[in-house]
FILO-451381 format. One record per residue (C-alpha): residue number from 1; x, y, z; residue in three letters. Coordinates in steps of 0.001 Angstrom, whole numbers, plus 500000, padded with zeros to 6 digits. Layout:
+--------+--------+--------+--------+-------+
| kolvex |      X |      Y |      Z | dovex |
+--------+--------+--------+--------+-------+
|    NUM |      X |      Y |      Z |   ala |
...
+--------+--------+--------+--------+-------+
# end
This chain:
+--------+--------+--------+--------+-------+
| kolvex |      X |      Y |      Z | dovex |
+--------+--------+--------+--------+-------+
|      1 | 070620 | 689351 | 668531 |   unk |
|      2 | 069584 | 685998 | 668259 |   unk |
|      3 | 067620 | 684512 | 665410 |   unk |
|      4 | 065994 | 680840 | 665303 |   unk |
|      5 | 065054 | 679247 | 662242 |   unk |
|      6 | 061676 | 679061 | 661030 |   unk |
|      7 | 060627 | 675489 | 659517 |   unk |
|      8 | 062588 | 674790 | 656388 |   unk |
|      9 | 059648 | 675063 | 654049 |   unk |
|     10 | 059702 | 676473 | 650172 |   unk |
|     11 | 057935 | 679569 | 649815 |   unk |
|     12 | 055203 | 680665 | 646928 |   unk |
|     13 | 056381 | 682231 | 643859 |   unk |
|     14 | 056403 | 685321 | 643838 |   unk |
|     15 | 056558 | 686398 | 640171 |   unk |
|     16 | 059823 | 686080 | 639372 |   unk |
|     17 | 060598 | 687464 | 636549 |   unk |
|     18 | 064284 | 688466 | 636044 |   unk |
|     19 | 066812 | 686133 | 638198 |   unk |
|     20 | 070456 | 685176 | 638514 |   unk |
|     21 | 071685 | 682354 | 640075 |   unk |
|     22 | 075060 | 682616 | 642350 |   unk |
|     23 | 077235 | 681376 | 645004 |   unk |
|     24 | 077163 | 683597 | 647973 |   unk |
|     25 | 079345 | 683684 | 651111 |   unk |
|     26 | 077953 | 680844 | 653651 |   unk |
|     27 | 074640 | 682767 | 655233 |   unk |
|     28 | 074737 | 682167 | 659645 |   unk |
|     29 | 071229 | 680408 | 660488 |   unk |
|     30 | 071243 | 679778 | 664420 |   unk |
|     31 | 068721 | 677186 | 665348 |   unk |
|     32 | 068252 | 677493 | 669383 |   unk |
|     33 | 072098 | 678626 | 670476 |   unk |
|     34 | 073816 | 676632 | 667975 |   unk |
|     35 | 074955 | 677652 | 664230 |   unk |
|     36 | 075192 | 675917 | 660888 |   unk |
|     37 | 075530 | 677273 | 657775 |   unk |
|     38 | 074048 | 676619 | 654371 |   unk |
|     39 | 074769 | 678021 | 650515 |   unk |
|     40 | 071413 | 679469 | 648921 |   unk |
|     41 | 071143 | 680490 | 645630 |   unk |
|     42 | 070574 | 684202 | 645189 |   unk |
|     43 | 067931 | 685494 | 643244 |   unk |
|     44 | 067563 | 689326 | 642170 |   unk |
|     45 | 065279 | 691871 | 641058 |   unk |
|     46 | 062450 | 689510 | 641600 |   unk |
|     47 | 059474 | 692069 | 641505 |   unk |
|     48 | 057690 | 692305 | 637931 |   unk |
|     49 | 057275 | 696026 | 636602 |   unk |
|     50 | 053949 | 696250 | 637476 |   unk |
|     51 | 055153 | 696087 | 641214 |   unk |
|     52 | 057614 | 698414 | 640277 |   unk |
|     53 | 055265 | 701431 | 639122 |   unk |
|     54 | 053315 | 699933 | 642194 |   unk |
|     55 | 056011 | 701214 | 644774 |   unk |
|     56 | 056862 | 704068 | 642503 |   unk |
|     57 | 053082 | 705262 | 642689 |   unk |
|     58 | 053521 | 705038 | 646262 |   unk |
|     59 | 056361 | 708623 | 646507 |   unk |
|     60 | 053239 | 711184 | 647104 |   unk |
|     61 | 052252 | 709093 | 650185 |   unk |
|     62 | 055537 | 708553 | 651418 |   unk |
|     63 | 056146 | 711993 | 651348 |   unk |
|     64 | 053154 | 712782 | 653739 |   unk |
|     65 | 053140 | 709522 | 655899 |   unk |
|     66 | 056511 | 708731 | 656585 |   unk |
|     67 | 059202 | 711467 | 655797 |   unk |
|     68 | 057519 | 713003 | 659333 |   unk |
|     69 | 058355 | 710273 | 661038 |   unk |
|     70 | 062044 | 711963 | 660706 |   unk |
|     71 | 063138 | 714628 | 662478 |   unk |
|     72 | 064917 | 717749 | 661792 |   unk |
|     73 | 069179 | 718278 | 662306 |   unk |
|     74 | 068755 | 720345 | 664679 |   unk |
|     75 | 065951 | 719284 | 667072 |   unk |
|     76 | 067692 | 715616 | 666917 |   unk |
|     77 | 070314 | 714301 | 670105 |   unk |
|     78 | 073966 | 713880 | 668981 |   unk |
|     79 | 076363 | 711562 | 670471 |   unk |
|     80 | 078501 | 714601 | 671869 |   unk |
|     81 | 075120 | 715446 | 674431 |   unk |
|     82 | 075657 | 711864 | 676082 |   unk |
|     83 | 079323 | 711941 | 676756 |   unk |
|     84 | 082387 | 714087 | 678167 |   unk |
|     85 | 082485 | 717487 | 676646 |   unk |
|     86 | 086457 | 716967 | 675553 |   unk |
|     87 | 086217 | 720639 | 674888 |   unk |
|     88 | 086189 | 721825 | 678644 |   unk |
|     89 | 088778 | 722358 | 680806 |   unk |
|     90 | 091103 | 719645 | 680963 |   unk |
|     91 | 090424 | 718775 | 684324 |   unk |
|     92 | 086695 | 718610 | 683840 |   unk |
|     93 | 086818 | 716472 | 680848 |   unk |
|     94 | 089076 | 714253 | 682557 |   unk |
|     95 | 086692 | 713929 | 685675 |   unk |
|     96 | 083770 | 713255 | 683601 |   unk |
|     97 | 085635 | 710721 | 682082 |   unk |
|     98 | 086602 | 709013 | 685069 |   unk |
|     99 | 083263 | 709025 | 686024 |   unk |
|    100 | 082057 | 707054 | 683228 |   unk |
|    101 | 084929 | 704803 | 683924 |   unk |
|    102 | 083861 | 703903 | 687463 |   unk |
|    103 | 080257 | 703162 | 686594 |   unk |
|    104 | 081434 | 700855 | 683699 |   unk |
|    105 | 083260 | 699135 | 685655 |   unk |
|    106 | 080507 | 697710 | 687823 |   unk |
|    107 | 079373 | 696071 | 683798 |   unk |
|    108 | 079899 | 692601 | 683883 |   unk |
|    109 | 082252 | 691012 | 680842 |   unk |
|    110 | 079096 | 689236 | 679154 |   unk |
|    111 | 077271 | 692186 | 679391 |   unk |
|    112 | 080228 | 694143 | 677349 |   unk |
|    113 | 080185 | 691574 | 674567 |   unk |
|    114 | 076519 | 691621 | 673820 |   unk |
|    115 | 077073 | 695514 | 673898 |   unk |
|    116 | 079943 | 695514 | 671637 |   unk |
|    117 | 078706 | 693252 | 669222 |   unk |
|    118 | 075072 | 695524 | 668865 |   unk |
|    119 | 077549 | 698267 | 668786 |   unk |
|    120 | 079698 | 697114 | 665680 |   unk |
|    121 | 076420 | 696043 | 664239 |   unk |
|    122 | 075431 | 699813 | 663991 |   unk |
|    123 | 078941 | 700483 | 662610 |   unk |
|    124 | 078193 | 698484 | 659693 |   unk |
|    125 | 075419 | 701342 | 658766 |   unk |
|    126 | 077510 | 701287 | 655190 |   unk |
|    127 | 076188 | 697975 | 654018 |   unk |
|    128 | 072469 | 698773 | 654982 |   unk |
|    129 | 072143 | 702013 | 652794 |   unk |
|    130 | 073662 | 699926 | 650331 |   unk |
|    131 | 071245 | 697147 | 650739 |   unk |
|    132 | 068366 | 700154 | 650781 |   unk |
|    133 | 069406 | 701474 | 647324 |   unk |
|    134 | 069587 | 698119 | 645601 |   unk |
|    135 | 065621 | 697820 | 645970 |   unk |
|    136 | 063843 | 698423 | 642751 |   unk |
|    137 | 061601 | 701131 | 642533 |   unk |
|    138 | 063004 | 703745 | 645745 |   unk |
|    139 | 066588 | 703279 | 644755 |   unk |
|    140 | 068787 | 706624 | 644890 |   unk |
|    141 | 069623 | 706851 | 641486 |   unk |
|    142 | 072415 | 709832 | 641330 |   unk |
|    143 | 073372 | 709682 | 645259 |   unk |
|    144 | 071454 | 713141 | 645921 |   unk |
|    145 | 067670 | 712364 | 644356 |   unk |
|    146 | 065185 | 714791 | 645399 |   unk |
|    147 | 062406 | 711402 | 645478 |   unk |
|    148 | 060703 | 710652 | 648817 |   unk |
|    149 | 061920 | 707370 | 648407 |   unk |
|    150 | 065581 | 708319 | 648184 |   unk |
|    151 | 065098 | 711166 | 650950 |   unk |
|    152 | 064288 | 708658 | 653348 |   unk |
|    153 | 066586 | 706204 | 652955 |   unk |
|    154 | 069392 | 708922 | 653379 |   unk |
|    155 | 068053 | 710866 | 655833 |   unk |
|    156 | 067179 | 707000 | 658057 |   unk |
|    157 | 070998 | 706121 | 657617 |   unk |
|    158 | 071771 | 709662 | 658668 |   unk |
|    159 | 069794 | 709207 | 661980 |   unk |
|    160 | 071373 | 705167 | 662570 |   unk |
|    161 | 074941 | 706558 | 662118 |   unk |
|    162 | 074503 | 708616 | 665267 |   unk |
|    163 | 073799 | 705120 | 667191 |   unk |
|    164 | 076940 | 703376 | 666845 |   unk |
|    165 | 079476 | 706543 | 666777 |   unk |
|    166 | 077372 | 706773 | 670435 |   unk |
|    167 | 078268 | 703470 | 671473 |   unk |
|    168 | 081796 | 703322 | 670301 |   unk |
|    169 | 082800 | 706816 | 671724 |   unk |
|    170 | 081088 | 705028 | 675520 |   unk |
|    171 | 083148 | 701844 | 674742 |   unk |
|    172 | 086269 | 703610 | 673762 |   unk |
|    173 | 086398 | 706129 | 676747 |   unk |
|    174 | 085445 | 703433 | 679192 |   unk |
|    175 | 088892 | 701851 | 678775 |   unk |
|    176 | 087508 | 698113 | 679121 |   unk |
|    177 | 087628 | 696943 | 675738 |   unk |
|    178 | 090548 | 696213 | 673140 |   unk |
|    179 | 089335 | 698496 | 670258 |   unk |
|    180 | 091854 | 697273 | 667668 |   unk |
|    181 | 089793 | 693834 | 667379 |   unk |
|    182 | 086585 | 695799 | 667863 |   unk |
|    183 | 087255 | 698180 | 664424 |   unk |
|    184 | 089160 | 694979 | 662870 |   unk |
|    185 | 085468 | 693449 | 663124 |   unk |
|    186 | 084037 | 695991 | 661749 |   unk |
|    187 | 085906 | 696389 | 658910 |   unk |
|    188 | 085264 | 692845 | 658103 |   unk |
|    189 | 081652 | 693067 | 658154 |   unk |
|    190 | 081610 | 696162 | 656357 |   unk |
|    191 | 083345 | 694430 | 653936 |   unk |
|    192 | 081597 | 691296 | 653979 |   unk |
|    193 | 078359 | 692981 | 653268 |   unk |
|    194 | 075479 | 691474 | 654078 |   unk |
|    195 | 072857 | 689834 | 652213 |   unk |
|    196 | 068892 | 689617 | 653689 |   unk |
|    197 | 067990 | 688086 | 650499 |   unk |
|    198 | 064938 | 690703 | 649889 |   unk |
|    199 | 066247 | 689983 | 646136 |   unk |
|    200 | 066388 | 694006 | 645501 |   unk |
|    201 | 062648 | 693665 | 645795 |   unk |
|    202 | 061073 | 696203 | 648306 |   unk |
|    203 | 058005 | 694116 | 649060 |   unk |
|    204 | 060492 | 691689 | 650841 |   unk |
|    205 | 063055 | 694416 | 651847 |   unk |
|    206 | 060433 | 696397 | 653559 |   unk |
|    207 | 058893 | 693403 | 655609 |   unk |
|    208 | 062783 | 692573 | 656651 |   unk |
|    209 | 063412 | 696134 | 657523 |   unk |
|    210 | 060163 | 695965 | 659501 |   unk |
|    211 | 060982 | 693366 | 661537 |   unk |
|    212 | 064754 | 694203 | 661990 |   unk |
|    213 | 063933 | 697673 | 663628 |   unk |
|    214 | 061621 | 695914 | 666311 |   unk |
|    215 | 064434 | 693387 | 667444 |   unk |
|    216 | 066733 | 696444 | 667657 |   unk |
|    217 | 064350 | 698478 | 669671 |   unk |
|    218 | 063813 | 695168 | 671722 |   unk |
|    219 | 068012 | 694781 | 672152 |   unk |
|    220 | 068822 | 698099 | 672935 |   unk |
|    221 | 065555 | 698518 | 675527 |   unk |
|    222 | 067275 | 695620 | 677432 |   unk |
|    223 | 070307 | 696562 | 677263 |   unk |
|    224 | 069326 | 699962 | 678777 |   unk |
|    225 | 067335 | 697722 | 681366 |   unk |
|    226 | 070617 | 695781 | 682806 |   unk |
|    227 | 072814 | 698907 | 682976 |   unk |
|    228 | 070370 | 700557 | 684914 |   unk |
|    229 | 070289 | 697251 | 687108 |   unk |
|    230 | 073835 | 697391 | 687460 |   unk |
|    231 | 074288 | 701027 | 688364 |   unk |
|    232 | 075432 | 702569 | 684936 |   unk |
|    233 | 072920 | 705036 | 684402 |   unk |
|    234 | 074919 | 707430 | 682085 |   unk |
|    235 | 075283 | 703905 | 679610 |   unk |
|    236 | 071169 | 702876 | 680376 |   unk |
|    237 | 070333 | 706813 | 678944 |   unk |
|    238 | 072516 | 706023 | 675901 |   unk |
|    239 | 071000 | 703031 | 675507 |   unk |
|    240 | 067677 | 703870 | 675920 |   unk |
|    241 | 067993 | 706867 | 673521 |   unk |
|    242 | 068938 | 704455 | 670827 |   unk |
|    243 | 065880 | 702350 | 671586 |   unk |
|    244 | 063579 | 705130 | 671199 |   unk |
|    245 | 065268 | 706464 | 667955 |   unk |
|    246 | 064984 | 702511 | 666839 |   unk |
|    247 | 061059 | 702337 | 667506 |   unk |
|    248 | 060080 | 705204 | 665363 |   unk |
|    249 | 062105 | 703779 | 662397 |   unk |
|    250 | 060130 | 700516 | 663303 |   unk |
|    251 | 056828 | 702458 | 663050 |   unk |
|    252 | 057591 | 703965 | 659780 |   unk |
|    253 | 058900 | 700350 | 657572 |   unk |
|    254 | 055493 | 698940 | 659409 |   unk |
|    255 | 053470 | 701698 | 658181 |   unk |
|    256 | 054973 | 700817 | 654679 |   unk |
|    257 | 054180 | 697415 | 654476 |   unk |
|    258 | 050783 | 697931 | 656147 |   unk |
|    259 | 050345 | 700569 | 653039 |   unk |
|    260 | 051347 | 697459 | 650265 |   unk |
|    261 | 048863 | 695143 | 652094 |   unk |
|    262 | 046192 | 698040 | 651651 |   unk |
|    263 | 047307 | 698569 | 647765 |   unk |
|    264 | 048379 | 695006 | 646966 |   unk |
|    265 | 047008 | 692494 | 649612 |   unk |
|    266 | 048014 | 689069 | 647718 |   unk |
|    267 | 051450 | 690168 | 646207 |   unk |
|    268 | 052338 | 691944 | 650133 |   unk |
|    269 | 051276 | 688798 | 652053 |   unk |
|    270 | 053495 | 686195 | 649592 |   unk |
|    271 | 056363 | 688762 | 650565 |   unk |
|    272 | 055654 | 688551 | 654450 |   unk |
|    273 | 054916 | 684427 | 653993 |   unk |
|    274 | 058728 | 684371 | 652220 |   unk |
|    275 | 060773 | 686420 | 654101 |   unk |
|    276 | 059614 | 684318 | 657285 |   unk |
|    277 | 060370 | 680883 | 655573 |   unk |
|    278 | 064055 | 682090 | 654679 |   unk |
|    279 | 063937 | 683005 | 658231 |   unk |
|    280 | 064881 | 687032 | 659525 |   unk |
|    281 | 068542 | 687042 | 660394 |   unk |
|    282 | 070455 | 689567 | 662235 |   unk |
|    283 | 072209 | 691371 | 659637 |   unk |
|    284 | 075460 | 691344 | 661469 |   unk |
|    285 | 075946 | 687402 | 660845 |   unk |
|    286 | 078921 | 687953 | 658873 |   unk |
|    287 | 080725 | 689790 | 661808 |   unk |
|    288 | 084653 | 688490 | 661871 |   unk |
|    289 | 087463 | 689447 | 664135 |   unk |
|    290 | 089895 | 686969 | 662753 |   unk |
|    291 | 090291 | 684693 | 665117 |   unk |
|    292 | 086842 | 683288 | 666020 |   unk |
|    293 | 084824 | 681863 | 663239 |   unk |
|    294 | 082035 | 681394 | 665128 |   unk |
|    295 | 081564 | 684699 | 666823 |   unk |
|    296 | 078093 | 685810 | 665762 |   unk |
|    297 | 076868 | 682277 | 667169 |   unk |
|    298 | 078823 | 683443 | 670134 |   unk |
|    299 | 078003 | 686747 | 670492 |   unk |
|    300 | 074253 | 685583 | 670379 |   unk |
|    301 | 074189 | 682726 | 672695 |   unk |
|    302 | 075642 | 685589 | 675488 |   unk |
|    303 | 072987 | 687333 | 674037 |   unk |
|    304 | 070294 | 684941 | 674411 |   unk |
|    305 | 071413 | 683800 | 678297 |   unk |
|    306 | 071281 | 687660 | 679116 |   unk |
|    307 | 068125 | 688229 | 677832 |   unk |
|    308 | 068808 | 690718 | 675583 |   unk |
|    309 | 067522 | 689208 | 672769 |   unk |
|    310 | 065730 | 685467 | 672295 |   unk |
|    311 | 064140 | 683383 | 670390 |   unk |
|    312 | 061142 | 684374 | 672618 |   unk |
|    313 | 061740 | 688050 | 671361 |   unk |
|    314 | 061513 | 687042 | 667656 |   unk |
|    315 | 058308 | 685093 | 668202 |   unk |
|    316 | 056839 | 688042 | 670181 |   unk |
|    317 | 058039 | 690200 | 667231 |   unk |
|    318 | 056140 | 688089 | 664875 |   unk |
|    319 | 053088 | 687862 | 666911 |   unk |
|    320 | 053200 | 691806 | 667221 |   unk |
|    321 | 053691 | 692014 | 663534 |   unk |
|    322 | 050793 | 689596 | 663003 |   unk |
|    323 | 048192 | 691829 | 665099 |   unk |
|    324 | 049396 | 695341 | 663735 |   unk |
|    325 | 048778 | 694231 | 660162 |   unk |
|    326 | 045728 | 692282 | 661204 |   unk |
|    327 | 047319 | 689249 | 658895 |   unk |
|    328 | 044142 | 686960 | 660113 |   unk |
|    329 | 041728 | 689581 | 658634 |   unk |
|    330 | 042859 | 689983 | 655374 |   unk |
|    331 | 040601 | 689323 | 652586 |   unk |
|    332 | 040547 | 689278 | 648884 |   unk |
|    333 | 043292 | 687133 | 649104 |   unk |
|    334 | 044389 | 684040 | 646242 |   unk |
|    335 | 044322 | 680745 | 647042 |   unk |
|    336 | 048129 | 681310 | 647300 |   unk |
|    337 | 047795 | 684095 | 649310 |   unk |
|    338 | 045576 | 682445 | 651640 |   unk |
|    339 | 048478 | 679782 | 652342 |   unk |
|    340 | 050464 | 682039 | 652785 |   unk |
|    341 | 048489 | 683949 | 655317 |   unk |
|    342 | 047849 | 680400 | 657039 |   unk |
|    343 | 051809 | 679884 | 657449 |   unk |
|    344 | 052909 | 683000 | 659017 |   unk |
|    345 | 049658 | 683520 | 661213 |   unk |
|    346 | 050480 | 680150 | 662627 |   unk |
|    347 | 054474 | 680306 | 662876 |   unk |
|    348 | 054331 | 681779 | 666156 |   unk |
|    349 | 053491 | 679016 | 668352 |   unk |
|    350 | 055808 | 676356 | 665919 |   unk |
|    351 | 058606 | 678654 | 667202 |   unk |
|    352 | 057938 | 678308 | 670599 |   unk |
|    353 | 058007 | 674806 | 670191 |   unk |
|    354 | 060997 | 674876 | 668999 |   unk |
|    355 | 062370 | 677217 | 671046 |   unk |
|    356 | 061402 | 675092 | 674362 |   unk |
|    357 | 062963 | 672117 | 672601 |   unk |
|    358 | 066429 | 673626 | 672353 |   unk |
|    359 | 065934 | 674858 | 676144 |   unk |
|    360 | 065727 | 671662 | 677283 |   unk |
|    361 | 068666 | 670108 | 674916 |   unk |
|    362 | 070721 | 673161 | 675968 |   unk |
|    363 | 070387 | 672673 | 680001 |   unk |
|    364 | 071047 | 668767 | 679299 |   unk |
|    365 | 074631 | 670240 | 677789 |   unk |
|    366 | 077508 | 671468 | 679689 |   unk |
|    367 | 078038 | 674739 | 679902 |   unk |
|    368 | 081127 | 676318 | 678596 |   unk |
|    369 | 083108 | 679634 | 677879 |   unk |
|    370 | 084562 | 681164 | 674804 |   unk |
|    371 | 086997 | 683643 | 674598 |   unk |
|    372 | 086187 | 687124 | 673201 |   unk |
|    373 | 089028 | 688643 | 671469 |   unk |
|    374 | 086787 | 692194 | 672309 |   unk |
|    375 | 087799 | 692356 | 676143 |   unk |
|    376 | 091259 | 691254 | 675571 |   unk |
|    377 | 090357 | 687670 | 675075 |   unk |
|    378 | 088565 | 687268 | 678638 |   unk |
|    379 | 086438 | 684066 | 678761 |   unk |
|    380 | 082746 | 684733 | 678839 |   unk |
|    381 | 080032 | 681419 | 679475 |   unk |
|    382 | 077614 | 680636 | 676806 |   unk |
+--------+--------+--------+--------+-------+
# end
């Protein structure tokens, strides 16, 4: 997915109280469909205690207003109900998989790479738990807590790990790709991490998480769209499945926030106001295959010309986010708060700006290809 850059402006304080100051890995920040990087100081376990016993307060609700938003083992899909049933007759299996074959084969190369890379950014489901349980106040403290909190961050991961074991079992059987790069990459980004700097602080976490599981939905949902266009309906159910699964987890970290606005308006908009300024970035941008050090700039610029996911996406994501938490109606605001509700109800349209600026500068460039180590170094146009 692709993510632009929001203006480079320094957000409120936001009550920091306990912080530590290191050099991270360089953090991806695409600005129109080229990539620089930048070192930023990390800051953790921003949120005061107050906030804490705030979000801690918060485990009888989240038992009755978003564990439902989960669904049981056994009424959920599994990857196994979307592909070949390997434990049929041999000649059955091996039909069905031929089948597959021949309608993935009418899937165009830069239509595999934007696949692949949403695919290996499901695989790196390991670093978002993580991420999850570093958030002060809903962390799982012994790996098995009985909290609502905890509940729902394992019982989430459990329903995401179903997404890319989905897509890698299509990918694998469809014999197009060259899967030793593909788990190569995501080994690297599972152990590169990843690092939304939400500085273990759930008020930021949750507006990231928020906005992350919309651009999914939005991803997937297109990607269903083209391999539908293209004739690969088996791949535009998979896809599509995904999408749906994606837009009820986006429904439940909105509800959240939209529940810290109601308890704590100011200290809920500052968090919205700063995650927006540091800008939302996919939280694949650390993918690596080894040979291509730019391949999440890459991977999103096919992205981006596909239409699978824009820089008009992530201002429409905004703009949604802005109506469903009716940001323009808050009251009882600070002064602070008040800025802050002035910045991100107006960052929409800046974006767009932008966004038609690096339009125009990209169709003054030439266009040129990049090879994808992913489908056996083929050369794919930006």
């Amino acid at each position: 997915m692709l993510c632009i850059s929001s203006p480079a402006l320094r957000c409120p304080s936001f009550g920091k109280t306990k912080t530590q100051h290191h050099h991270i890995l360089p953090r991806a920040i695409v600005t129109g469909l080229q990539v620089t990087t930048n070192h930023h100081h990390a800051i953790i376990h921003s949120m005061p205690s107050e906030k804490v016993e705030i979000i801690k307060s918060l485990e009888p609700w989240v038992a009755q207003s978003i564990l439902p938003f989960l669904k049981p083992t056994d009424e959920s899909w599994q990857p196994s109900d979307f592909l070949p049933n390997s434990s049929q007759p041999f000649d059955q299996f091996i039909t069905e998989v031929q089948t597959l074959r021949d309608w993935s084969a009418m899937l165009p190369d830069d239509y595999l790479v934007v696949l692949i890379g949403n695919m290996i950014t499901e695989e790196a489901l390991p670093s978002y738990e993580t991420q999850l349980n570093t958030y002060d106040g809903i962390r799982d403290e012994t790996g098995a807590d009985t909290s609502p909190w905890a509940t729902w961050t394992r019982a989430w991961t459990a329903e995401e790990n179903r997404h890319g074991d989905l897509l890698r079992t299509y990918l694998y059987l469809s014999g197009r790709v060259d899967m030793l790069m593909i788990e190569r990459t995501i080994q690297n980004l599972i152990a590169s991490g990843m690092d939304p700097e939400a500085e273990n602080n759930p008020y930021l976490g949750f507006v990231y998480t928020s906005f992350q599981e919309s651009a999914t939905f939005v991803s997937h949902g297109n990607t269903a769209r083209i391999a539908k266009e293209k004739g690969d309906l088996v791949l535009a159910r998979i896809c599509g499945i995904i999408a749906s699964d994606e837009k009820r987890h986006e429904k439940a970290y909105i509800k959240i926030v939209e529940k810290l606005l109601e308890v704590d308006t100011t200290t809920a908009m500052l968090a919205i106001a700063d995650m927006m300024r540091k800008r939302i970035t996919m939280p694949a941008y650390l993918m690596n295959d080894g040979h291509d050090a730019s391949l999440f700039s890459h991977y999103s610029a096919v992205s981006h010309r596909l239409g699978v996911y824009t820089a008009g996406d992530y201002a429409n994501i905004l703009e949604f986010l802005v109506q469903r938490w009716r940001l323009e109606k808050l009251e009882a605001l600070t002064s602070e708060g008040r800025r802050a509700q002035e910045y991100v109800c107006g960052l929409a349209p800046r974006i767009r700006k932008l966004q038609e600026r690096s339009h125009e500068r990209a169709q003054k460039m030439k266009q040129h290809g990049v090879k994808f180590s992913w489908i056996f170094n083929k050369k794919v146009m930006l």
